[in-house]
C-alpha positions in Angstrom: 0.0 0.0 0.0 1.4 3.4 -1.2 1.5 6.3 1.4 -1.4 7.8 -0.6 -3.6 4.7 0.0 -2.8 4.8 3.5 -3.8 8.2 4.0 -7.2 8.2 2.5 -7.8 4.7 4.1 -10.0 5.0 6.8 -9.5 1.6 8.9 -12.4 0.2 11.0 -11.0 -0.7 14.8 -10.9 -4.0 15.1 -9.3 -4.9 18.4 -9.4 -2.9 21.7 -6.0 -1.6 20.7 -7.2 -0.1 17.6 -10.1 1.1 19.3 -7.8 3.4 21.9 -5.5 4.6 18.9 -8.8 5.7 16.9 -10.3 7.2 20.0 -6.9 8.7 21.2 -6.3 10.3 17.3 -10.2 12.3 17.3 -9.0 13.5 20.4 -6.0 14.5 19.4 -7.6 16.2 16.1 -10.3 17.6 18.2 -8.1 19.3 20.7 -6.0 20.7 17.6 -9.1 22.5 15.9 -9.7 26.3 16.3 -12.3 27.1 19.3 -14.9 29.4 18.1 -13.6 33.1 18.7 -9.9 31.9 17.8 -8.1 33.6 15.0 -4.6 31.9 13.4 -3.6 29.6 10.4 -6.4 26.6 11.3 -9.2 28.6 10.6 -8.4 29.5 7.2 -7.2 26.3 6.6 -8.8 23.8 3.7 -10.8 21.1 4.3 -8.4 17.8 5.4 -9.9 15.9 2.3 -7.5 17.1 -0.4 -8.8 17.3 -3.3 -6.9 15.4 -6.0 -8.2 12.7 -3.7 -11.9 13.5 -3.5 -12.7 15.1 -7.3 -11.7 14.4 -10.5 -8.1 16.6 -11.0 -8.9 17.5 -14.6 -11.9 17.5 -17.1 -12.2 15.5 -20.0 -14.1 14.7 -23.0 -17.4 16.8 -24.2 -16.8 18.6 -20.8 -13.4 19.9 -21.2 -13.9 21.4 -24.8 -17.2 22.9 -23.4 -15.3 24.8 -20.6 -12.9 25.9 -23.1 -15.4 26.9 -25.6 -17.0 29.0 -22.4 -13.0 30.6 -21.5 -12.9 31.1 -25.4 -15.8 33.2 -25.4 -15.5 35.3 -22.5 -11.6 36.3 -23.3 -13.6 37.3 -26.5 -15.7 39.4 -25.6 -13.6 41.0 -22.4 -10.8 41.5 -25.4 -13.3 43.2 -27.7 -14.2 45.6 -25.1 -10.8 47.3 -25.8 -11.7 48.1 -29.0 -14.7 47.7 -30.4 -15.8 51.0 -29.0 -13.5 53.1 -31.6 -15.8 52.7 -34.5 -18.6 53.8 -32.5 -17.4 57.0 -31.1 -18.4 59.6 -33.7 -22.1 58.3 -32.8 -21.8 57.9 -29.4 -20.8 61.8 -29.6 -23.0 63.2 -32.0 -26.0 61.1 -29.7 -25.0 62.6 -26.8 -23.5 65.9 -27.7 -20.5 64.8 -25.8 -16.9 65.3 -27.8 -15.3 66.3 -24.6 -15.9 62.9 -23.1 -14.4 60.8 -26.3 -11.1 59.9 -24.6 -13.1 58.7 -21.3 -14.9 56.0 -23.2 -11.8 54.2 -23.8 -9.8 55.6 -20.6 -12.4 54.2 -18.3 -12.4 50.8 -18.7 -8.3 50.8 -18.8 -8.3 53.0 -15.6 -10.6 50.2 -13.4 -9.6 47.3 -15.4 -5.3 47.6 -15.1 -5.4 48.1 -11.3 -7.3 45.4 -10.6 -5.1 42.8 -11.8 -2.5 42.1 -9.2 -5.7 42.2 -6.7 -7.7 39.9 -9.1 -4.8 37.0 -9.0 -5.0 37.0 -5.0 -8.8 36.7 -5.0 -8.3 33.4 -7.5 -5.6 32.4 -4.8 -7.9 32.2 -1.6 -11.2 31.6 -3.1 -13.0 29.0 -5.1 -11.6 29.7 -8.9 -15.6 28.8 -10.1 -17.3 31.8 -8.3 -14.7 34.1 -8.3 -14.8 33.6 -12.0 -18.8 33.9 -12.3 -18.6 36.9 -9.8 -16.3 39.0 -12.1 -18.9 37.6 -15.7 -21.9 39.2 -13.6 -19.8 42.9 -12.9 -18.4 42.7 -16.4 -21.9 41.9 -18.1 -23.7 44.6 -15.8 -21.1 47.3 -17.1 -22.3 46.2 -20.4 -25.5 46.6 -19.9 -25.0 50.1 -18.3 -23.5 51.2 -21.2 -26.2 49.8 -23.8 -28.8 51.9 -21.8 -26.6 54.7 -20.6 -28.8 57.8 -21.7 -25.8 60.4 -21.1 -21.8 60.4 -21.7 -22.0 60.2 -17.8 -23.7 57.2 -17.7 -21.6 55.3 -20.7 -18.5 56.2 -18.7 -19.6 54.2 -15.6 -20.5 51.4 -17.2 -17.6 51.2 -19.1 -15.6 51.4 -15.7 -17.2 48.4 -14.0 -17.0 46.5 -17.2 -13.3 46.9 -16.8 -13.6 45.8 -13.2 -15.3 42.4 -14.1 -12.9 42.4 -17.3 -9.8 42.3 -15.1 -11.0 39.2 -13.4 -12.3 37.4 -16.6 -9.0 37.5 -17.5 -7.3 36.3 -14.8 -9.3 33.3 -14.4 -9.5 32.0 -18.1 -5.7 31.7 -17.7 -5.9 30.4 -14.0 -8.8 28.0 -14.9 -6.7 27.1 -18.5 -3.8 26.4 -15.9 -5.7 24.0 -14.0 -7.8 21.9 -16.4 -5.6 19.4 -17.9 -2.4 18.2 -18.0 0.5 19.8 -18.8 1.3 18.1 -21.9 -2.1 19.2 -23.3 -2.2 22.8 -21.6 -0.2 24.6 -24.4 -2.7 23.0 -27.3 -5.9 24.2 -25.4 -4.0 27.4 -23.8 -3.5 28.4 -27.6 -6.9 28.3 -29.2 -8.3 30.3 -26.2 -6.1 33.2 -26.7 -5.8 33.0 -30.5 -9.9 33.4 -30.2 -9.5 36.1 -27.6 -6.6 38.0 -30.1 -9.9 38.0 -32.5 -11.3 40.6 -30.2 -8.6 43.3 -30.8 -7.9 42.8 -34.3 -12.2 42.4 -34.7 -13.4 44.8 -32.3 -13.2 47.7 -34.9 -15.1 45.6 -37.5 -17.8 44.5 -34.9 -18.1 48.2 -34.0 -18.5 49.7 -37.7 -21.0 46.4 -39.0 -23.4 47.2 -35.6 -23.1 50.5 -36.0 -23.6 51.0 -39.4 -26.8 48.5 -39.4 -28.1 48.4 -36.2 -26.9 50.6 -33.3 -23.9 51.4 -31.3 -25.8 50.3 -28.6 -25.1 46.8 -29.9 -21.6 47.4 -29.2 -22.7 46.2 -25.4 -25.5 44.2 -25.9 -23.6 41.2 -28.0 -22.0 40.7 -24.7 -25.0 39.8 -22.7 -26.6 36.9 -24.6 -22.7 35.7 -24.9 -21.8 36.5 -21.0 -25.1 34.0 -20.6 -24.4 31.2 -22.4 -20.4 31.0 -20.6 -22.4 31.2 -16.8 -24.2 28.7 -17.7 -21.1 26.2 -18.6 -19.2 27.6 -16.2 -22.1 26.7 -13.8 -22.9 23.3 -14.6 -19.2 22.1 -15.3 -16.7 21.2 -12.4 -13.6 23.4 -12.3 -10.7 22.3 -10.9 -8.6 24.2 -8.0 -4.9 24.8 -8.7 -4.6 25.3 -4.8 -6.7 23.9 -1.8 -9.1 26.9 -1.0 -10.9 28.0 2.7 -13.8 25.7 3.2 -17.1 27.2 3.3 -20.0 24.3 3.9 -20.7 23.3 7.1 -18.8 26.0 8.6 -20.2 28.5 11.3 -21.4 32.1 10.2 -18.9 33.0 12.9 -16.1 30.8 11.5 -16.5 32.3 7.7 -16.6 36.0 9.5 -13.1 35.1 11.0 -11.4 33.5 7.4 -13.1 36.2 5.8 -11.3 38.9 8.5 -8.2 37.1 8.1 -8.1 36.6 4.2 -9.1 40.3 4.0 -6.5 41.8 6.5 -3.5 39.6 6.5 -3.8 38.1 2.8 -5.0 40.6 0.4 -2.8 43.4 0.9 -5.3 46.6 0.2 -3.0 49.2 1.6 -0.2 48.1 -1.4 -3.7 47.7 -3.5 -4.5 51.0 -2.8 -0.9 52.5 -3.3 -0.3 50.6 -6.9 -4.1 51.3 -7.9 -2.5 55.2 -7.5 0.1 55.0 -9.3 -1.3 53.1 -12.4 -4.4 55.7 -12.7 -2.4 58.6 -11.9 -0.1 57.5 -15.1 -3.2 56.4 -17.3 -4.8 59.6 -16.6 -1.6 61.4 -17.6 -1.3 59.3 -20.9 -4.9 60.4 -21.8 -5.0 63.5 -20.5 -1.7 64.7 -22.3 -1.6 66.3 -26.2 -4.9 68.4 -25.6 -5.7 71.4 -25.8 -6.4 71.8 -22.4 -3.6 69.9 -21.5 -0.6 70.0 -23.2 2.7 67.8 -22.6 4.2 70.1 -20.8 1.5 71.5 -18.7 1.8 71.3 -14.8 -1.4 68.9 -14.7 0.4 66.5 -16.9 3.7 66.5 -15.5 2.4 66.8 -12.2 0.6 63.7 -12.5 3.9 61.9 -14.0 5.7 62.6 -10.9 2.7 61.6 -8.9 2.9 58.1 -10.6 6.6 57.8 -10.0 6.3 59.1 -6.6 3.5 56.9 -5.7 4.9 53.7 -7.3 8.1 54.6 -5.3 6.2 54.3 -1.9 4.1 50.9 -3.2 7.8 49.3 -4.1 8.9 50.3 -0.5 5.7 48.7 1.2 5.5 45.5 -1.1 8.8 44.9 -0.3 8.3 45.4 3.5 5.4 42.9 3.3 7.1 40.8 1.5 9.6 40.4 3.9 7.7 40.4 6.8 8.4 37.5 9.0 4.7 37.2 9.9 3.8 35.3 13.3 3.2 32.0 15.1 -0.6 32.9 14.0 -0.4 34.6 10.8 3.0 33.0 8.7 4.3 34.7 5.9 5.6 31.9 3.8 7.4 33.1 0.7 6.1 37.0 1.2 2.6 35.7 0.1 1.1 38.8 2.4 2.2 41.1 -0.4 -0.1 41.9 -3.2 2.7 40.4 -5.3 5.4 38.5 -3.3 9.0 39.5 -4.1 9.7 35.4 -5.0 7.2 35.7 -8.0 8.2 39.2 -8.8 12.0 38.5 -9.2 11.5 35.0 -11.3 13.1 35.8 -14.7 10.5 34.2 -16.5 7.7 36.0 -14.9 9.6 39.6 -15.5 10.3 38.6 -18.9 7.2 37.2 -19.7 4.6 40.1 -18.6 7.1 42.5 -20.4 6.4 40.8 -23.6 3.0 40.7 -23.1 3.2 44.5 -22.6 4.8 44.8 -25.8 2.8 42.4 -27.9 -0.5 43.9 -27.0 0.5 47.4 -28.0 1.3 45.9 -31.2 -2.0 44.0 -31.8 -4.2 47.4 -30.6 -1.9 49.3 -33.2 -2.9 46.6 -35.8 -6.3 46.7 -35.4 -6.5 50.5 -34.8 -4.5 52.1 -38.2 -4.9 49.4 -40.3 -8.4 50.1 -40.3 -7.7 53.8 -40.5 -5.7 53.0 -43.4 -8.5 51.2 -45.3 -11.1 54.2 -44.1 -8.6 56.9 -45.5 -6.3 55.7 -48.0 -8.7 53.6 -49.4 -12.2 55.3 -48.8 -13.7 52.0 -47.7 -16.6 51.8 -44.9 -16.4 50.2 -41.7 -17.9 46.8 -42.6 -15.5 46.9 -45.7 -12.6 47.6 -44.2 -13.4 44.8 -41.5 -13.3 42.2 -44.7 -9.9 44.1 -45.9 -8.7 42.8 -42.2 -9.8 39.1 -42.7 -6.2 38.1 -43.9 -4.7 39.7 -40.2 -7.1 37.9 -38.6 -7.3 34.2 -40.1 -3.6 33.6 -40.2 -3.5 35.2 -36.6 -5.9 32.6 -35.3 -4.1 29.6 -37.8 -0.9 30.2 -36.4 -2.0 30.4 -33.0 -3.7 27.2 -32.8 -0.6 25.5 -35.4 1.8 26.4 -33.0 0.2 25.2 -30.1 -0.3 22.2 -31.7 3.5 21.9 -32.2 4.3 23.1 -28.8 1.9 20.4 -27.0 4.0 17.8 -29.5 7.2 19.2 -29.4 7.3 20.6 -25.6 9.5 23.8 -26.1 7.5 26.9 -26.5 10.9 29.2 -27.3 11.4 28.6 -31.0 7.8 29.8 -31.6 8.5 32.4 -29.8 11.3 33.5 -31.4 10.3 32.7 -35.1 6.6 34.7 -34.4 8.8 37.6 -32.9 10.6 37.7 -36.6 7.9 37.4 -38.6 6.0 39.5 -36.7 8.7 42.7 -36.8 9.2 41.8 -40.4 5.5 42.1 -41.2 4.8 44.7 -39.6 8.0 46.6 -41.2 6.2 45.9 -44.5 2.8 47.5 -43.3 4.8 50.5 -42.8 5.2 51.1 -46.8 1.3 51.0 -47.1 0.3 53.6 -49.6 -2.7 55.0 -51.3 -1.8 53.1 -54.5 0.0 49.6 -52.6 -1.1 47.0 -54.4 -4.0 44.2 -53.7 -1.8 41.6 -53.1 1.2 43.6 -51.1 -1.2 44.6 -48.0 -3.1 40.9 -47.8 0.3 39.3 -47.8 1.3 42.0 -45.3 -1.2 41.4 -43.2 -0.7 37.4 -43.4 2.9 37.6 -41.8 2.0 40.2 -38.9 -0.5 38.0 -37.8 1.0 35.0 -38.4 4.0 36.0 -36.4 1.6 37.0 -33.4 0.1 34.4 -33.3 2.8 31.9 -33.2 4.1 34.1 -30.1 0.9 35.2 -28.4 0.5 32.2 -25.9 4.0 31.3 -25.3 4.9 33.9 -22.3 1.5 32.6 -20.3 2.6 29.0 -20.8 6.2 30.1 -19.6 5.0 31.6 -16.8 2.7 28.7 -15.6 5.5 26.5 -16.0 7.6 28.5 -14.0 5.6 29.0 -10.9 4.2 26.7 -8.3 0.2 26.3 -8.5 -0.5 28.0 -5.4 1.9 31.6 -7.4 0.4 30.9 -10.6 -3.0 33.2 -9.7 -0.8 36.1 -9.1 1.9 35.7 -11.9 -1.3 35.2 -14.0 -2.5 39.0 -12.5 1.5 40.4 -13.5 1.4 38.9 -17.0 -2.2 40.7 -17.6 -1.6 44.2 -15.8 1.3 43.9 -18.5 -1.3 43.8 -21.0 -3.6 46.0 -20.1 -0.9 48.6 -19.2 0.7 48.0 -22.8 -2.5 48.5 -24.8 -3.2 51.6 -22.8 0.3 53.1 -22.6 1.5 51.9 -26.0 -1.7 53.0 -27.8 -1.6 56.6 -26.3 2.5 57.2 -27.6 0.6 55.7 -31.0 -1.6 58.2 -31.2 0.9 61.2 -30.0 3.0 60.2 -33.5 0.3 59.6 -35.3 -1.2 62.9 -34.4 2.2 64.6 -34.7 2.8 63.4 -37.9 -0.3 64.1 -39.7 0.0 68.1 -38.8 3.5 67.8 -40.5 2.6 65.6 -43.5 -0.6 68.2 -44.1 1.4 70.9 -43.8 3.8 69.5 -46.7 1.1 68.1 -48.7 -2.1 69.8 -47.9 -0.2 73.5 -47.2 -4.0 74.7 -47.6 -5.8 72.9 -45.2 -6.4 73.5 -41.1 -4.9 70.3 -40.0 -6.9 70.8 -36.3 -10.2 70.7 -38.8 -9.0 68.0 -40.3 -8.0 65.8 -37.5 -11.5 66.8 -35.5 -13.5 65.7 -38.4 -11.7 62.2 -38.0 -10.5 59.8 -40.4 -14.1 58.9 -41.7 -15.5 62.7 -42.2 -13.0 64.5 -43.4 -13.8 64.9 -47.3 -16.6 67.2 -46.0 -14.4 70.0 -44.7 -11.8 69.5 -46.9 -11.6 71.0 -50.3 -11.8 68.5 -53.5 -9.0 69.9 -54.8 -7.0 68.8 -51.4 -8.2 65.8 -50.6 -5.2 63.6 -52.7 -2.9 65.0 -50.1 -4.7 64.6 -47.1 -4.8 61.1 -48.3 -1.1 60.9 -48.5 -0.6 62.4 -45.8 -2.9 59.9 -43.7 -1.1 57.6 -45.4 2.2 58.2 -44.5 1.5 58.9 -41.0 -0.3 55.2 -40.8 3.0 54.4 -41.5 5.0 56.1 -38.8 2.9 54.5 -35.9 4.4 50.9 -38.2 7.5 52.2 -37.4 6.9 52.2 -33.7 4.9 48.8 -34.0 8.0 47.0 -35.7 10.4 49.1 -33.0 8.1 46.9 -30.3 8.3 43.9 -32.2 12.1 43.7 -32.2 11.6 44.6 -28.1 9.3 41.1 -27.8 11.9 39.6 -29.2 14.6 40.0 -26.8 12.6 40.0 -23.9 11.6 36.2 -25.1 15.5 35.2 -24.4 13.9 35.5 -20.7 11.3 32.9 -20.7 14.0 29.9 -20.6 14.5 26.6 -22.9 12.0 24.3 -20.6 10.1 21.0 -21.9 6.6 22.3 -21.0 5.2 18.5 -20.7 7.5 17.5 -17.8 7.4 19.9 -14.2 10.3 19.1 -11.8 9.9 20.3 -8.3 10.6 19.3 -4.9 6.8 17.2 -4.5 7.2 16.0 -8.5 9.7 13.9 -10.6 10.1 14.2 -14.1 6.3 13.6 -15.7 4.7 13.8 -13.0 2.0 16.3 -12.6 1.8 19.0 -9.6 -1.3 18.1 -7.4 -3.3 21.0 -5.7 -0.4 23.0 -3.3 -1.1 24.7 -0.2 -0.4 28.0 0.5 0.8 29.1 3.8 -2.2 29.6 5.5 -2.5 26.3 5.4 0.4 24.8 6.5 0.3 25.1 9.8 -3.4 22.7 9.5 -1.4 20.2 6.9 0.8 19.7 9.6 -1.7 19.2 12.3 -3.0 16.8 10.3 0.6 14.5 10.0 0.4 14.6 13.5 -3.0 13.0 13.9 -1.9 10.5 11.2 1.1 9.8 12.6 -0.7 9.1 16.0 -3.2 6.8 14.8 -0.3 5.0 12.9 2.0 4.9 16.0 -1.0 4.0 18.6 -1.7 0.9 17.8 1.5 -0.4 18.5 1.9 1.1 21.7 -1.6 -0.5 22.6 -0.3 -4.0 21.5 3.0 -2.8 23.6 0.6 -2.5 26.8 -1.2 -5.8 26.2 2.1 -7.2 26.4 2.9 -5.2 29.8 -0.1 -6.8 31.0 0.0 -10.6 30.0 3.6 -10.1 31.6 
């Protein structure tokens, strides 16, 4: 019998001896539990059962490709939410006679959604992965539906702030759930089709946004999520998720006993003074990236550069106080096992692979939001198409993106070594997108579809490989958090990389209509936007505002490759690891990681041992006494 068996065995007493050692071992248990009213490790402690022992570890068959089609769909739709809202504006504006408010509509969802990300990976950590999950679907689809009502700017900016709130969480658990729900050697091959689905959202959120609006409403924008947000509950709901770590138990557990894990979690676990402190920081630096290049607020206006050094100031004071936590040596009640009281533990924070990996993530996304931002301006200016026809003009971007995607996670599952995707998707990514940059009124049919086919190819070859280095790289009980670092790298990238987009984009159209349109009032030209500006533009003119669209498309393709080449390099920091086999200190080579403990449940693991190894050692000692007695 293995030392597994014997520990779920439960062996019936069958002499007086065994009798006393059972007997002795409840007490022994019983006197170890937490008295009501006591606070320490036992009370937030998981049930004793573990649960690779009393549930199925990972999901199979119709079940697992159902729960995947349900991650698929809601990375969808939280990824569309970045963009799809672009096409839309200039009737969202005109509706509500609100031009002032057009970089809040965009701004508002990054501002709630990129905070919340380090907070979001501790939440998966301490509670069940399931509800968390459905928790953050509900705030995300309520934002939603705020917004398809709103009836004033006001109203469309709320709702597109607690959409980002449940957004941040969707995230987080597709790629915690993804981590869990089958084995490694499989987990690249399903982790790929989920995020090459969710990379549709980007790239098709423009096109979603021009077709609804053009035939329907841009009210539609929101309401495609809620019939989608329903039909992932309800697979969600009905299909077991497995835990990557053992969670606080909640059934038969005493209102006053969930009031003290719930204290405890809150207080000792979460962290929401460095919560707080980064949430700061990040805002005060997405407000200055949005705020900055107006009118109102130029670059070097003291709003702007006073909320710079408020960013850097603030994220100063959270680096002091994560580290302090981090380092704190905790207490006989409250441990602190590998800084895990810190909202992200210095251990995660300095793995190479982790560092590495959320910086390419950063980098990648603001090249995919560049894609499907100004190649769609391109098609609208250059090319005089509408919005649903510059959507099909994308198709090429977008099918080879998802091909690729789910190709090389096909090869990775086979092969086990994520790296020379990476680096061969970096390539042909920076190469593609190079080539984009020579787009010009007069390129040729065939020169921007086979363009578009290498960009996306080569992101989507690379897309998936930093999340599957950094799950590989953690322990299951980290991977929540590292999960939260690789997606506030996202989400900060998209915002942060977009706005500098926009700043040379911007820039460059004044100059190029100054050269070629020396006529025309580039402020006019740039507030009519890309779709309306024939109408306060003379005919004579409008060849070289044209060109000069053109050509400035082209400088933000500059910047795009520049980031390209950057994803490359950082992807020398994600290692040469065989994803299919995990060494560690519980695993040997194959083996797969079981649900791990985190520290606040140590100190009850261990309490457990003990009883074991009473009931174990007792009835000896009874037969000893027998023997005492016959004597």
């Amino acid at each position: 019998m293995t030392d597994t068996d014997e520990r779920t065995a439960t062996p019936t007493p069958s002499t007086e001896g065994d009798a006393v050692a059972a007997t002795t071992a409840d007490e022994k248990k019983n006197h170890l539990a937490v008295p009501d009213g006591q606070e320490g490790p036992a009370a937030l402690a998981p049930s004793t059962t573990h649960g690779s022992n009393a549930e199925p570890k990972y999901v199979t068959g119709v079940k697992l490709w159902l729960v995947v089609l349900a991650l698929s769909l809601a990375f969808f739709i939280m990824m569309l939410d970045m963009s799809i809202v672009a096409t839309a504006i200039p009737r969202i504006t005109n509706e509500f006679h609100s031009l002032n408010d057009v970089g809040w509509y965009g701004a508002a969802y990054q501002l709630a959604c990129a905070p919340m990300q380090p907070l979001s990976g501790k939440i998966y950590t301490y509670f069940k992965t399931k509800w968390a999950f459905l928790i953050y679907l509900f705030i995300f689809e309520l934002g939603s539906l705020i917004c398809g009502v709103a009836q004033s700017s006001t109203m469309l900016i709320v709702g597109r702030a607690v959409a980002g709130l449940g957004g941040a969480g969707i995230q987080n658990g597709t790629l915690t759930i993804l981590a869990g729900l089958a084995p490694l050697a499989r987990r690249a091959f399903l982790t790929g089709i989920v995020l090459g689905i969710a990379q549709l959202g980007v790239v098709a959120g423009p096109l979603l946004g021009g077709v609804f609006t053009e035939l329907a409403t841009w009210r539609w924008c929101f309401y495609v999520n809620l019939p989608v947000g329903a039909v992932v509950a309800s697979l969600i709901l009905l299909i077991h998720i497995p835990e990557q770590t053992e969670k606080m138990p909640w059934r038969g557990q005493s209102k006053e006993a969930i009031r003290r894990q719930l204290r405890l979690v809150l207080l000792h676990r979460m962290d929401l003074v460095g919560f707080f402190v980064f949430s700061g920081a990040t805002i005060q630096l997405l407000l200055a990236l949005q705020w900055g290049g107006t009118v109102a607020h130029p670059w070097n206006s003291s709003v702007i550069i006073g909320l710079f050094v408020g960013a850097g100031v603030t994220a100063l004071l959270w680096g002091a106080w994560n580290y302090r936590m981090s380092h704190w040596l905790g207490s006989d009640d409250i441990p602190n096992r590998n800084g895990e009281a810190a909202l992200v533990p210095t251990p995660i924070a300095r793995e190479r692979t982790v560092y590495s990996g959320s910086f390419a993530s950063f980098t990648l996304m603001g090249t995919i939001i560049m894609n499907a931002f100004f190649i769609a301006i391109y098609f609208q200016t250059a090319r005089d198409a509408s919005p649903v026809l510059s959507g099909v003009n994308i198709l090429p971007n977008i099918l080879s993106q998802l091909f690729f995607a789910v190709a090389s996670s096909t090869a990775i599952s086979k092969m086990g070594y994520y790296l020379p995707w990476a680096f061969a998707g970096t390539i042909i990514n920076s190469i593609g997108t190079g080539l984009l940059s020579t787009l010009s009124p007069t390129t040729p049919t065939g020169h921007w579809i086979g363009f578009q086919i290498l960009a996306g190819a080569g992101r989507g070859m690379v897309f998936q490989a930093p999340i599957l280095a950094i799950q590989h790289a953690v322990q299951p009980n980290q991977i929540s958090v590292a999960v939260g670092l690789f997606s506030f790298g996202q989400n900060v990238g998209g915002a942060v990389l977009l706005t500098i987009a926009n700043t040379v984009f911007d820039n460059s159209l004044k100059s190029q209509l100054r050269q070629h349109a020396p006529g025309v009032n580039p402020e006019a030209v740039i507030a009519a936007g890309a779709t309306a500006f024939r109408a306060v533009v003379p005919v004579a003119s409008v060849p070289g505002v044209i060109l000069a669209y053109a050509n400035s498309v082209d400088r933000v393709f500059y910047f795009a490759a520049a980031l390209s080449v950057l994803t490359f390099f950082s992807t020398f920091g994600l290692g040469w690891k065989d994803i299919r086999v995990k060494k560690g200190p519980s695993t040997t080579a194959g083996a797969e990681v079981s649900p791990a403990k985190t520290d606040i449940e140590v100190a009850a693991k261990a309490a457990d041992d003990n009883v074991e190894g009473l009931a174990e050692d007792a009835p000896e000692a009874a037969r000893d006494t027998k023997g005492e007695d016959r004597v």
